[in-house]
N, C-alpha and C positions, 0 to 999 in steps of 0.2 A: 487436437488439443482442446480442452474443455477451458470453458469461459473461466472458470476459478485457477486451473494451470496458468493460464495466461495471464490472467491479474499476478498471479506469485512472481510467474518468471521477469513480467517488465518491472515490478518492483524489485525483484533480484537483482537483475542489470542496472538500473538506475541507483541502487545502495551500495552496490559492488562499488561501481565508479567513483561513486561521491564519494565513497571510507576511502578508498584509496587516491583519490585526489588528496584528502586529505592526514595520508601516513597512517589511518587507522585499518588494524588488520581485519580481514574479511571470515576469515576460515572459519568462525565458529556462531556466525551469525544465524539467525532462527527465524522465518516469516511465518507470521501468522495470520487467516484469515478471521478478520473479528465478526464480518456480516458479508452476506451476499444477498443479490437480489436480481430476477429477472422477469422483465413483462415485455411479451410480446419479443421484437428483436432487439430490444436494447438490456444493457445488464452493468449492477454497480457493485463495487467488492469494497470493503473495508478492511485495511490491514496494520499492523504493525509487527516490527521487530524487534532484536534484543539487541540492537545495534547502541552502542552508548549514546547517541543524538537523540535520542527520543523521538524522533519523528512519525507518525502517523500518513498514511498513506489511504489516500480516494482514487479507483479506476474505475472510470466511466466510459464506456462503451457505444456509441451512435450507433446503432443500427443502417438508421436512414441514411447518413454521412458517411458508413463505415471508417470512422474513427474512434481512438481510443486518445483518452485523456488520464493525466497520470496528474493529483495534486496531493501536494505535502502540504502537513503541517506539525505544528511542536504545542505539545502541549502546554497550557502557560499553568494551571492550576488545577484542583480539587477543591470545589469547597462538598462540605455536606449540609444538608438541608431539611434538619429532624421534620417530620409528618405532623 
């Protein structure tokens, strides 16, 4: 499994769970990788979904530890910032 399968499928399983903990259906949900990045043996993915939480999703990868870390967050805003 390629390091970006494996950032989709634990954010899969981890969104899967949470919508359905909390009664929201699963079936039609969408991951998407926003950014990936790899040096050496560690590697970091950025994602979101179309999940209605809006949450945004960081897996990080340890090489050295052989661990993977999975963090959420929501986003709170947009501002624009004319040049």
């Amino acid at each position: 499994m390629s390091s970006v399968d494996r950032a989709k499928e634990l954010v899969y399983r981890h969104v899967k769970a949470k919508l359905e903990e909390d009664g929201i259906p699963f079936e039609e949900i969408y991951i998407r990788v926003v950014w990936f990045a790899k040096t050496l043996q560690n590697w970091k993915a950025l994602l979101s979904t179309t999940a209605p939480d809006e949450m945004f999703y960081e897996v990080t990868y340890s090489g050295d530890n052989g661990e993977t870390y999975l963090d959420a967050y929501r986003k709170m805003y947009n501002v624009v910032i004319p040049d």
